[in-house]
C-alpha positions as CSV (number, residue, x, y, z in Angstrom):
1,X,-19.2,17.0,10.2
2,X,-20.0,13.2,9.7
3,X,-22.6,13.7,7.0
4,X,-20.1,16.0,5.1
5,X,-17.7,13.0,6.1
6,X,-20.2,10.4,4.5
7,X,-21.2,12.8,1.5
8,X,-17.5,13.1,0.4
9,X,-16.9,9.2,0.9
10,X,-20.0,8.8,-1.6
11,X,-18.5,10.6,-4.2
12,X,-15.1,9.9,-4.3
13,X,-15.6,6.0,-3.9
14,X,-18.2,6.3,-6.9
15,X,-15.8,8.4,-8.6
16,X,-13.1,6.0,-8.4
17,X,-15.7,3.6,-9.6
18,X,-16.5,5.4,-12.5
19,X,-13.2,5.7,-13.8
20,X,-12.4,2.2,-13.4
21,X,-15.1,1.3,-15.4
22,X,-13.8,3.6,-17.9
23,X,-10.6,1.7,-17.9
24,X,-12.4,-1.3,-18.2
25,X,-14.9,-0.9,-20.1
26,X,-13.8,2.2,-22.5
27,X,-10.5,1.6,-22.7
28,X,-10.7,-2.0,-23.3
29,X,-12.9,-1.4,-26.0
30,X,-15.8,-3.7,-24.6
31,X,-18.0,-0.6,-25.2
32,X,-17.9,3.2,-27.7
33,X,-17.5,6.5,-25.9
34,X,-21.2,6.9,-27.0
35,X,-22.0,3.7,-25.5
36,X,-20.6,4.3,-22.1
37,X,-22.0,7.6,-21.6
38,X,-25.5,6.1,-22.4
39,X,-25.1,3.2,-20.2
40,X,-25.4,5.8,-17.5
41,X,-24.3,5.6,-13.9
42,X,-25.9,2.5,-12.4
43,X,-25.9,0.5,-15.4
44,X,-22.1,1.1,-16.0
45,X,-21.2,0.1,-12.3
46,X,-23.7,-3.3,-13.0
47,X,-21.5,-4.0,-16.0
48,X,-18.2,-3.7,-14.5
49,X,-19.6,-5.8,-10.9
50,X,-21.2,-8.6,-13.2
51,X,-18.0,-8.7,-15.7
52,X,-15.9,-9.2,-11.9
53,X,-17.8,-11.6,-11.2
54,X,-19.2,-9.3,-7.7
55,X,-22.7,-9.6,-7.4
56,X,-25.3,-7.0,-7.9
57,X,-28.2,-7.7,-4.9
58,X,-28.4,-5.1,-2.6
59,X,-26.9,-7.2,0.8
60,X,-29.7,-7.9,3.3
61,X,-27.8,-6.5,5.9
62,X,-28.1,-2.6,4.4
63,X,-32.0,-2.6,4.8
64,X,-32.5,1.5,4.1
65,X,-31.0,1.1,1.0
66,X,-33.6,-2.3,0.2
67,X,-36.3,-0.4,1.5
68,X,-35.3,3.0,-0.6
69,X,-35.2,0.5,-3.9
70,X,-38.9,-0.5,-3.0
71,X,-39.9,2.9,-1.9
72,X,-38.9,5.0,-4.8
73,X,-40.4,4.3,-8.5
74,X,-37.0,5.8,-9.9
75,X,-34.8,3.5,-8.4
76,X,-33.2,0.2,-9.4
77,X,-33.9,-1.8,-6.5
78,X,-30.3,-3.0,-7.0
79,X,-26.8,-2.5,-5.1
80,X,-25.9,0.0,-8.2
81,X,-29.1,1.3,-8.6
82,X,-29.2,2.7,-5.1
83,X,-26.2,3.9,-4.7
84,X,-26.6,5.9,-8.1
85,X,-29.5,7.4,-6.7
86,X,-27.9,8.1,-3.6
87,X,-25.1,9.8,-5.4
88,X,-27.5,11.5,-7.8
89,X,-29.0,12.7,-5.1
90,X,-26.0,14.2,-3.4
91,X,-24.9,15.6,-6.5
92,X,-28.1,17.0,-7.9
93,X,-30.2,17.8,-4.6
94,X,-34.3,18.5,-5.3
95,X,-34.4,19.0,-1.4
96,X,-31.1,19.1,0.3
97,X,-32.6,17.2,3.6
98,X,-34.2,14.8,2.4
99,X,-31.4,12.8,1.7
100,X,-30.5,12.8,5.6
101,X,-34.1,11.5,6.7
102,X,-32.8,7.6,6.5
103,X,-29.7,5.8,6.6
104,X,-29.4,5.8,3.0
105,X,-26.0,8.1,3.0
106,X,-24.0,5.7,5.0
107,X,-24.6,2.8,3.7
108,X,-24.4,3.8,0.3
109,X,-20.9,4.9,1.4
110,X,-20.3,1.3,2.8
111,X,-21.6,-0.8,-0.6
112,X,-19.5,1.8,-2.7
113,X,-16.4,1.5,-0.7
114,X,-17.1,-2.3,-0.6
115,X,-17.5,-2.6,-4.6
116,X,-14.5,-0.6,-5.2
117,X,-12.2,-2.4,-2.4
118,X,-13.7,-6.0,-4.6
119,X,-12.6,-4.8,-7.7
120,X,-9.1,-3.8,-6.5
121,X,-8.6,-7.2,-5.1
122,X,-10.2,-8.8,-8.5
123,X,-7.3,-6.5,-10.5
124,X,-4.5,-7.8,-8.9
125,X,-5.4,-11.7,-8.6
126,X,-6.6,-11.9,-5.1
127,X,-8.3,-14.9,-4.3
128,X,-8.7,-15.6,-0.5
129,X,-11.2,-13.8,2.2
130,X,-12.3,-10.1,3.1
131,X,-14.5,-8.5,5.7
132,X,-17.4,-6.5,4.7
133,X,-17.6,-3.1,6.3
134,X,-21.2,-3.4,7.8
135,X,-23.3,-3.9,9.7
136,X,-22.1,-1.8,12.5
137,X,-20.6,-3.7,15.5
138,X,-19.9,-7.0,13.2
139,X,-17.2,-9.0,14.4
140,X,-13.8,-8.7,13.3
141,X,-13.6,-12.2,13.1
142,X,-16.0,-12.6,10.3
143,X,-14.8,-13.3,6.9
144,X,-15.8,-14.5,3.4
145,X,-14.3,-15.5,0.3
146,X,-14.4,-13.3,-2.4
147,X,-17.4,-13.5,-4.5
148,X,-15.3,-14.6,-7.6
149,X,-13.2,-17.4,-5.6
150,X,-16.6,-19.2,-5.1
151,X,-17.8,-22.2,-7.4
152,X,-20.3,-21.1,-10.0
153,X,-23.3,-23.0,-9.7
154,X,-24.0,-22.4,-13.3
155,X,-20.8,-23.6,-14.6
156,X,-20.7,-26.4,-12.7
157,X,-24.2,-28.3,-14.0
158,X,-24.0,-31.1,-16.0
């Protein structure tokens, strides 16, 4: 019951994704309808993380999914190339358990839920601190600003 729990959270946190990057993206006219669909998965979620401001590196802290981005030649050793694959996985099994054999489910549940709860709070001007959703046992004391609230070292050179 908890992988189907996990399974479902991956694919409705990436849909949710998806179609906010079709609002943003699409809909604003910042890409076509061809372009969009040939952006495919992973690089569409990039786009919409890097035009938020929400950065792309796979956090330390979710090691399977660091390792499955150096272990697979298909993957983008990124935060959205792994949780593509994850989710392409899910949706488009070649062997149904393989998926299961690491702890690549769960925290690709975590990083999507965590990109999505981001770009909520970037949508409606949120500026202050949030608490990531891993590791496991993490105290509830821990917060950070938001990625976007930080100084850009980049714009900040003189």
């Amino acid at each position: 019951a908890k992988e189907l729990y996990t399974q479902m959270v991956d694919l409705l946190a990436f849909a949710g994704l998806d179609y906010l990057g079709w609002v943003d993206l699409k809909l604003a006219e910042k890409v076509s309808r061809q372009e969009y669909k040939d952006l495919g998965a992973a690089r569409r979620l990039r786009l919409l993380l890097d035009e938020a401001g929400i950065p792309t590196a796979t956090p330390q802290q979710l090691d399977a999914l660091i390792q499955l981005g150096t272990a697979e030649s298909d993957v983008d050793a990124d935060g959205p190339g792994t949780a593509s694959w994850v989710r392409n996985r899910l949706v488009h099994p070649k062997d149904p358990k393989s998926i299961y054999r690491g702890a690549y489910v769960w925290q690709a549940a975590q990083l999507l839920l965590e990109y999505a709860e981001l770009l909520l709070l970037r949508r409606i001007g949120y500026t202050g601190e949030f608490q990531r959703r891993y590791p496991p046992g993490r105290s509830q004391w821990e917060h950070e600003p938001v990625p976007w609230s930080r100084p850009n070292p980049a714009n900040t050179a003189s």
